[in-house]
C-alpha positions as a printed NumPy array, in Angstrom:
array([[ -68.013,   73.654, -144.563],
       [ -64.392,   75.063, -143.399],
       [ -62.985,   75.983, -147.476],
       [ -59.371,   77.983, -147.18 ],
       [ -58.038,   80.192, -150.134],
       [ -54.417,   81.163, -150.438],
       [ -53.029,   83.636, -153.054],
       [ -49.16 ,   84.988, -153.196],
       [ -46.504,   86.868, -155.499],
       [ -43.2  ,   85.028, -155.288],
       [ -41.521,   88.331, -156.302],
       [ -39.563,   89.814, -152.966],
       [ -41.521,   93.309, -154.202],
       [ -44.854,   92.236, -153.957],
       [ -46.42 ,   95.045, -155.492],
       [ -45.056,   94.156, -158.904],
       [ -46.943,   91.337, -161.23 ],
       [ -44.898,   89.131, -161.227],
       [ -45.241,   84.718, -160.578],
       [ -47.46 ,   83.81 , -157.875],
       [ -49.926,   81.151, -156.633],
       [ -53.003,   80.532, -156.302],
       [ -54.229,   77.764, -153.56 ],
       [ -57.28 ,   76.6  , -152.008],
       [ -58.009,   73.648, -149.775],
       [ -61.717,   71.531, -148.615],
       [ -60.209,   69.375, -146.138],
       [ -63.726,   68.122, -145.449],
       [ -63.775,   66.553, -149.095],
       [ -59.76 ,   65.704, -149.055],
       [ -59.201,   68.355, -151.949],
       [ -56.398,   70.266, -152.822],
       [ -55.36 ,   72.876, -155.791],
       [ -52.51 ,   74.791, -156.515],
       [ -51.921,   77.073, -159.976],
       [ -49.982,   79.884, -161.036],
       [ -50.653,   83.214, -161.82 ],
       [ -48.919,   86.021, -162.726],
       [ -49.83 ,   89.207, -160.728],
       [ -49.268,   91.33 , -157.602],
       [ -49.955,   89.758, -153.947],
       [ -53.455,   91.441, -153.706],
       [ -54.337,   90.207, -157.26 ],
       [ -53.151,   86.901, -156.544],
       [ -55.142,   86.964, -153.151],
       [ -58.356,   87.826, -154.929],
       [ -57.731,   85.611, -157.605],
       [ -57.335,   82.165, -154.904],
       [ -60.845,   83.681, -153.416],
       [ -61.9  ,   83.585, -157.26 ],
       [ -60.822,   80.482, -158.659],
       [ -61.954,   78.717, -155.824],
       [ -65.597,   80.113, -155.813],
       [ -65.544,   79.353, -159.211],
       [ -64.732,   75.628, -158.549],
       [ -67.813,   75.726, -156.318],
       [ -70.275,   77.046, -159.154],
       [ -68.976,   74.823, -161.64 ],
       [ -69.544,   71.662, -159.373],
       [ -72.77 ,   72.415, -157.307],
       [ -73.831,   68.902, -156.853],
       [ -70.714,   68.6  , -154.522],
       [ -71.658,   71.855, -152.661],
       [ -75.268,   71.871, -152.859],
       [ -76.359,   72.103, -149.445],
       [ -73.227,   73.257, -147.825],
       [ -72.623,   76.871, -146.346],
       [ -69.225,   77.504, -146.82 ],
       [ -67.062,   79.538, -144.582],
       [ -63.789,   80.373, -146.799],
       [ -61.161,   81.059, -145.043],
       [ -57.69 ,   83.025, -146.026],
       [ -55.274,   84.716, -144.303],
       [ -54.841,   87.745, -146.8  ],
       [ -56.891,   90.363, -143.816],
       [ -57.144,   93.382, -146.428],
       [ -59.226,   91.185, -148.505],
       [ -61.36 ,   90.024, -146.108],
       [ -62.033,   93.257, -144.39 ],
       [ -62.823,   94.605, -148.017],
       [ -64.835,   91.407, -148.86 ],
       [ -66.967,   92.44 , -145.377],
       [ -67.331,   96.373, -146.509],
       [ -65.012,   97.259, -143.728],
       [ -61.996,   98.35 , -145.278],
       [ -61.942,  101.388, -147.83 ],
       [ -62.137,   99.944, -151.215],
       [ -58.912,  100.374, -153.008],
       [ -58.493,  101.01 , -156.972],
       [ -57.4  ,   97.01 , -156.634],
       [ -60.591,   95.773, -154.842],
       [ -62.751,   97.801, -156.866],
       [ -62.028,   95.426, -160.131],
       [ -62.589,   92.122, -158.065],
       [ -65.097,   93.017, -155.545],
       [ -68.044,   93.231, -158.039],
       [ -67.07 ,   89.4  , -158.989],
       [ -67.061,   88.573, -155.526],
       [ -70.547,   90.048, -155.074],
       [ -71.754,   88.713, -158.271],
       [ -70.783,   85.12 , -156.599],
       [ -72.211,   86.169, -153.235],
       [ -75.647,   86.37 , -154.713],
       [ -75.403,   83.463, -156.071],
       [ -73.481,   81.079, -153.382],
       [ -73.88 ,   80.566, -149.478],
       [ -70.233,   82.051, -148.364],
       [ -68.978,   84.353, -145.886],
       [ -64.784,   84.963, -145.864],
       [ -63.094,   84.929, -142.559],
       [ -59.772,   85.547, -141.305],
       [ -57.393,   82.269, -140.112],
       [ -53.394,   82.968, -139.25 ],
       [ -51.428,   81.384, -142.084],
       [ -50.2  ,   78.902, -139.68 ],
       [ -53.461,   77.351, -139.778],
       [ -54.272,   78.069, -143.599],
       [ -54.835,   74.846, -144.909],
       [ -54.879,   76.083, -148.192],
       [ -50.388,   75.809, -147.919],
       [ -50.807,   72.471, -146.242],
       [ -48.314,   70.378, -148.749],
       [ -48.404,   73.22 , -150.906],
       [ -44.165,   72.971, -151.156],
       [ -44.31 ,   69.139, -151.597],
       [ -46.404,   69.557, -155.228],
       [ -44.486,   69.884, -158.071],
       [ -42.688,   73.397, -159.393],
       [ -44.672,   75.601, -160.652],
       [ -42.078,   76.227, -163.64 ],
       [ -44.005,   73.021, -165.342],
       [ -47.273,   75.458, -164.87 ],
       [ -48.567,   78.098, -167.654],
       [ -48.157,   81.038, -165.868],
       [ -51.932,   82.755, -165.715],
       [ -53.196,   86.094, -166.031],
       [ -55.657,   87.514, -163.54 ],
       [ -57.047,   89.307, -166.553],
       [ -60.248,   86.523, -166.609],
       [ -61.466,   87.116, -162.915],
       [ -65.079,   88.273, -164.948],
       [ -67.519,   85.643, -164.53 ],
       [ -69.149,   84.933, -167.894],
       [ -72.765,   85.628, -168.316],
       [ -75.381,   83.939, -170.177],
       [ -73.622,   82.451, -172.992],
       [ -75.55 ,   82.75 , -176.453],
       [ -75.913,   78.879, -177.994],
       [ -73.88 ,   78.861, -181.738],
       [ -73.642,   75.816, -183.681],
       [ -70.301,   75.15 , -181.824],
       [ -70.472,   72.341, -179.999],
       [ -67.373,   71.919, -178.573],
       [ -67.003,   73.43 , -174.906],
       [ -65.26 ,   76.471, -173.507],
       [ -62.706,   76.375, -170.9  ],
       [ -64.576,   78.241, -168.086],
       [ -62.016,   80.932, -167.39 ],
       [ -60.672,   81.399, -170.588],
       [ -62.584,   83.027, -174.107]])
């Protein structure tokens, strides 16, 4: 299943954290997200890749027998994602997620040219993201086992 991923800074310096986006598209399944983030274009890149595997683990009933083939056109990521790209101070706090997901889900991450990224199909015609919490990239950890308490209410998955 074709799944695209799009992450951006809307800062013109896009090495400072600043508002982004965070996108990703199943056309296959006629779904659509968009959120905001705050962060720098790579962290906002690995943090589209991210959310969206997340999405996947929390609904596996709707992915279940599915390969997915994710597809973004952020190339640094995906040549780090495939080990062939030097692994920058950046990739070295996301990539263990990543692998931690890879283990775990049927993925590979490919390359498309943003013109076909179908992740920024509409993506202008949704709201503003001024009506959004801006989110920090600080929570890309995935949780693991959680301990049971007496608590019954339940956690948000991404935040504490």
């Amino acid at each position: 299943m074709r799944c695209f991923v799009y992450g951006s800074n809307l800062d013109s310096d896009r090495t400072r954290r600043q508002r982004g986006i965070v996108a990703f598209a199943v056309p296959d399944l006629g779904l659509s997200f968009k959120g905001g983030l705050v962060g720098t274009q790579s962290e906002c890149e690995y943090m589209a890749l991210l959310t969206f595997l997340r999405f996947v683990e929390l609904n596996p009933r709707v992915f279940a027998s599915a390969r997915l083939e994710v597809l973004t056109d952020a190339a640094a990521l995906v040549y780090q994602v495939c080990g062939k790209a030097p692994q920058t101070p950046l990739a070295a706090k996301f990539l263990p997620t990543v692998r931690h997901y890879q283990q775990k889900l049927p993925f590979c991450v490919n390359w498309v040219p943003t013109s076909e990224n179908a992740a920024l199909s509409g993506l202008h015609d949704l709201p503003p993201l001024s009506c959004a919490p801006p989110l920090d990239a600080q929570f890309a950890e995935p949780r693991g086992p959680q301990k049971k308490t007496g608590h019954s209410a339940r956690r948000h998955p991404f935040f504490p």
